[in-house]
N, C-alpha and C positions, 0 to 999 in steps of 0.2 A: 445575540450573537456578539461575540466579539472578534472586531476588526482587524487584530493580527495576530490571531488563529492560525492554524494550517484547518481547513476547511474541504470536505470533499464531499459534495455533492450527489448522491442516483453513488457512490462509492460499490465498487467492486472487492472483495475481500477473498483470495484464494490462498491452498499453500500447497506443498509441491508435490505432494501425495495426490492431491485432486485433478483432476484434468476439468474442472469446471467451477465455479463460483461458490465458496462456503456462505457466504452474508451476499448483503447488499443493501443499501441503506445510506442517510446522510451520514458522515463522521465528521467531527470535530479531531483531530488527530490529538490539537493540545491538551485537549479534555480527555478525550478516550485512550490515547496511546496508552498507559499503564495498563489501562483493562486489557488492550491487542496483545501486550509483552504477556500480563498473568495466562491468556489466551494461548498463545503461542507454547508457554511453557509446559503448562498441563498435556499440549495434542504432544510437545515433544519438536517443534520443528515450528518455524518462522510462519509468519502472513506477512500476505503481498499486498497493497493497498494499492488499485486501477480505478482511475475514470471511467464512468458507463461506457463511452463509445470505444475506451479499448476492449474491451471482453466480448463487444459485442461486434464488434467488426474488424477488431483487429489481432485478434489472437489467432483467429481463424486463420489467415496469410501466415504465420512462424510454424517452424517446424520443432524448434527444439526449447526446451522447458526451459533453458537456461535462457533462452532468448528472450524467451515472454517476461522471466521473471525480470529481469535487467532493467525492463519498463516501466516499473513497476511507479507509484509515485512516493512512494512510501512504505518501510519494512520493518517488524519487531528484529530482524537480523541487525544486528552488530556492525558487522561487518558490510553492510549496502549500505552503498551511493547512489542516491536518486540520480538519474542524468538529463529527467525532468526540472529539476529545483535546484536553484544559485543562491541561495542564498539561508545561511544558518537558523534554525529555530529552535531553543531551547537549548540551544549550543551541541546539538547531538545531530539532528536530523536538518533537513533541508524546506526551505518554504517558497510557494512560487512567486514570482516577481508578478 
């Protein structure tokens, strides 16, 4: 393992066509992210990277897609801002403190 990673554990992997979980599995985000993007690109539309006990308890409580995805901790989107993570990794995405 390497120690400043973005690292996610029991990871949740959804995208916004699904109403439920595509993967699930540890990630390495520094190591796999390219693979999530090539991912992402082929289905045509983003992944959403969750913590186990969001999908499983907490997705449940939102009502709308845009809200779940927002939580998300990690995204092959562009354009998402973790609002979980403060701080830079790989100068693109966000890593947790």
């Amino acid at each position: 393992m390497h120690l400043d990673n973005l690292v996610v554990f029991n990871a949740n992997v959804i995208c916004r066509s699904h109403k439920e979980r595509v993967w699930r599995g540890d990630l390495d985000i520094t190591l796999d992210g390219d693979k999530l993007r090539a991912v992402a690109k082929e289905i045509g539309e983003p992944l959403y990277v969750f913590h186990e006990q969001f999908i499983e308890f907490g997705a449940k409580n939102m009502i709308a897609v845009k809200e779940i995805l927002e939580t998300a901790l990690w995204s092959t989107d562009p354009e998402f801002v973790s609002k979980i993570y403060s701080e830079y990794v790989d100068g693109d995405q966000r890593r947790a403190m």
